[in-house]
C-alpha positions as CSV (number, residue, x, y, z in Angstrom):
1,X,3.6,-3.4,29.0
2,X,0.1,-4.8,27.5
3,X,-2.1,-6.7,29.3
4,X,-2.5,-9.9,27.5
5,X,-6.2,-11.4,27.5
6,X,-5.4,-14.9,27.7
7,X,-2.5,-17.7,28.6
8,X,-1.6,-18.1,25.5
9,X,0.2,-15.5,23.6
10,X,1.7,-16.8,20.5
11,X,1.2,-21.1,18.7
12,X,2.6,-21.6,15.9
13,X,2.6,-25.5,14.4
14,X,4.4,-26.8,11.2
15,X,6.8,-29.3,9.9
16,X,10.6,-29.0,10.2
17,X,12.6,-28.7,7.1
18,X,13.0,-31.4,4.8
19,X,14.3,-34.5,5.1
20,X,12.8,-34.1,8.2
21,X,9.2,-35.3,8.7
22,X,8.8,-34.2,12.3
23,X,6.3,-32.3,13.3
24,X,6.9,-29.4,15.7
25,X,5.0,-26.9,18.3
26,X,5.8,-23.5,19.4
27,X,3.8,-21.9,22.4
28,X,4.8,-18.7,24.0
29,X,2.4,-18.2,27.4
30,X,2.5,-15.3,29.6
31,X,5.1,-17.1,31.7
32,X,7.0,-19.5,29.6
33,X,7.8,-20.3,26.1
34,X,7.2,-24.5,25.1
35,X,8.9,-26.0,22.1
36,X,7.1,-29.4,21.5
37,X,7.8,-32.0,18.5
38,X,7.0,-35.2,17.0
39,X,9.6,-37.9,15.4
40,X,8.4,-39.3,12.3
41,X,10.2,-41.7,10.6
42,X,9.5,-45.2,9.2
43,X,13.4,-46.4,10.4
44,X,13.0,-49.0,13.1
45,X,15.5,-47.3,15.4
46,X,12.5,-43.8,15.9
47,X,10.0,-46.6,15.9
48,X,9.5,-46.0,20.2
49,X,10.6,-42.4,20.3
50,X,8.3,-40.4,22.4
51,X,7.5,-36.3,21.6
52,X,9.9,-34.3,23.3
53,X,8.8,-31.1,25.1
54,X,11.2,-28.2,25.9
55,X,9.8,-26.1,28.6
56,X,11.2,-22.7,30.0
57,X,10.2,-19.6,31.2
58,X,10.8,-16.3,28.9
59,X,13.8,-15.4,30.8
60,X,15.8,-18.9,30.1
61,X,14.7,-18.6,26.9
62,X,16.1,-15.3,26.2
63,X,19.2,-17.2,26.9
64,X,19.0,-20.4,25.7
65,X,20.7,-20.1,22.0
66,X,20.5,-23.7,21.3
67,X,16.6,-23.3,21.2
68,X,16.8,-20.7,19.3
69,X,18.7,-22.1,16.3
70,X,16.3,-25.0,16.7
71,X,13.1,-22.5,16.3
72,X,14.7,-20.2,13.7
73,X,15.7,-23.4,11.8
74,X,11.7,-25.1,11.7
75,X,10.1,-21.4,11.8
76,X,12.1,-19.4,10.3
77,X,13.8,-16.0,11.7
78,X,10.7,-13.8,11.8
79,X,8.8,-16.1,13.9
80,X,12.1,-16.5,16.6
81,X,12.3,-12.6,16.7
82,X,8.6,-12.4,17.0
83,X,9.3,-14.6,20.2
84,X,12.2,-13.0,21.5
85,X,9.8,-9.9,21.1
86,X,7.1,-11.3,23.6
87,X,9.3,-12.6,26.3
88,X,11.0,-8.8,25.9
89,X,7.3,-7.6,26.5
90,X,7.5,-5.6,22.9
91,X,4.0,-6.8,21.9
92,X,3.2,-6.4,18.0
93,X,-0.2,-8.1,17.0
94,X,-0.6,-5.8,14.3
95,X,2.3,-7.3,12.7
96,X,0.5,-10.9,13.1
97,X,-2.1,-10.7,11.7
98,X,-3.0,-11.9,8.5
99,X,-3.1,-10.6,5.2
100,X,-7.0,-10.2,4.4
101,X,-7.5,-8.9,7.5
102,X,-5.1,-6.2,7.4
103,X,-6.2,-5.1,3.8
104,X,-9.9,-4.8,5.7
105,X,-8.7,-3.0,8.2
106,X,-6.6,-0.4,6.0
107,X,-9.3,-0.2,3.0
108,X,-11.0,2.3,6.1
109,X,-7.6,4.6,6.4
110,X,-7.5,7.8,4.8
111,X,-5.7,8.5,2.2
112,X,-3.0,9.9,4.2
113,X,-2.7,7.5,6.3
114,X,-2.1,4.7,3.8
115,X,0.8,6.7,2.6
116,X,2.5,7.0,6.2
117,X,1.5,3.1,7.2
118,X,2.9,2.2,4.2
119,X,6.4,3.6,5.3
120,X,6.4,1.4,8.3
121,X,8.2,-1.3,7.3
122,X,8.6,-3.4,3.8
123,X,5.4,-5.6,4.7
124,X,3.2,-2.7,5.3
125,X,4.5,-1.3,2.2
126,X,3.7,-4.3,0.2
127,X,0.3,-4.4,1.3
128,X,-0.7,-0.9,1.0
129,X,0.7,-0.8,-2.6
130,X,-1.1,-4.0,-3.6
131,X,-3.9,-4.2,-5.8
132,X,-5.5,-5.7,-4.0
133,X,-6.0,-2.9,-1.3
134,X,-6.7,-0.7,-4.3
135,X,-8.8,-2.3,-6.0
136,X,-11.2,-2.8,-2.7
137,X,-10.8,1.0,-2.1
138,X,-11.9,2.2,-5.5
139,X,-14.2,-0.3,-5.3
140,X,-15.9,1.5,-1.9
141,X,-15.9,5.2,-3.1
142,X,-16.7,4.4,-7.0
143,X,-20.5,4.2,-7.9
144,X,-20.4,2.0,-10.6
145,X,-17.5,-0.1,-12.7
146,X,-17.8,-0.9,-15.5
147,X,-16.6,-4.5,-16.9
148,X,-14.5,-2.2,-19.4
149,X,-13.0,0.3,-16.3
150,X,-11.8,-3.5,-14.5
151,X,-9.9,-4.3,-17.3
152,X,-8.3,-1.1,-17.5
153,X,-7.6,-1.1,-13.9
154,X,-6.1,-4.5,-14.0
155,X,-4.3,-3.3,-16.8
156,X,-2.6,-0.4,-15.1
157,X,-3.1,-1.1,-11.9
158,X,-5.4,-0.2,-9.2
159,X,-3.8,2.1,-7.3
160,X,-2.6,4.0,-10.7
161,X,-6.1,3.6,-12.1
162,X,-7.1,5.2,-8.5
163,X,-4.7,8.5,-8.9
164,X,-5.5,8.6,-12.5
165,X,-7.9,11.7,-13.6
166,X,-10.9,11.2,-15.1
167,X,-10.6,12.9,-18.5
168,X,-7.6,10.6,-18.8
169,X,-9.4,7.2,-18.0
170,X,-11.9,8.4,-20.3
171,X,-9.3,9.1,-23.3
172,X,-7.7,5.7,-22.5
173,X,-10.8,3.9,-22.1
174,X,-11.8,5.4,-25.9
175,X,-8.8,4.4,-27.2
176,X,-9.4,0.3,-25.9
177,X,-12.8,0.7,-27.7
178,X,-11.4,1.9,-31.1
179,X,-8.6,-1.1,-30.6
């Protein structure tokens, strides 16, 4: 099992579906997992409701389906398996982290390793096929672009305009300047 830095493992903070208005907390500690929310409502009758708090350790939780509808419902089903996850002790921060981030990290991956990362699982995929991993890659390893060369890449894409020879970018980039 990983040894976690800190207390806190996992927040997460939003606002449950609509009509709802209430605002909701979800902590996941080393030792217990806290579901925390807030009634809003302009009826009289939620005018003195107090926030509620939900507090049990990770194995109740396992076991407590009730709080788990009530998760999946105002975070959605990634977030609940994410949870179920940590109180297993299967620990996946790479799979938390967010988006810019990940395309920094991956823009230093060879080649290679793009490719296989990319079959890890349908987010992966999405984000080393993006153009917007591409386009930072060719932007690394290229000397110069060209104003002309980005609109052709945005054209085709980045990753295509990547793979793409040279004598054919040059042939296609003539043919845009006789257009």
């Amino acid at each position: 099992m990983a040894s976690l830095p800190r207390e806190e493992v996992f927040e997460r903070r939003g606002q449950a579906p609509a009509p709802s208005k209430d605002f909701c907390q979800l902590l996941v500690t080393r030792r217990e997992v806290i579901f925390r929310w807030w009634k809003i409502s302009l009826r009289n009758e939620f005018r003195e409701s107090r926030p509620g708090e939900i507090k049990e350790s990770q194995e109740d939780f396992l076991d407590d389906s009730s709080l788990h509808i009530q998760i999946a419902i105002v975070f959605g089903a990634k977030v609940l398996e994410h949870v179920l996850n940590l109180c297993r002790g299967n620990y996946d921060f790479l799979e938390q982290l967010p988006v810019p981030l990940l395309l920094y990290i991956i823009s230093f991956l060879e080649l290679e390793d793009i490719a296989r990362l990319s079959q890890v699982s349908r987010r992966f995929e999405m984000i080393c096929n993006s153009n917007a991993l591409w386009e930072n890659i060719v932007e690394n390893l290229c000397d110069t672009i060209t104003p002309e060369m980005k609109e052709l890449a945005q054209e085709m894409g980045w990753k295509q305009f990547f793979f793409t020879n040279r004598l054919q970018l040059q042939l296609q980039l003539r043919r845009r300047r006789e257009k």
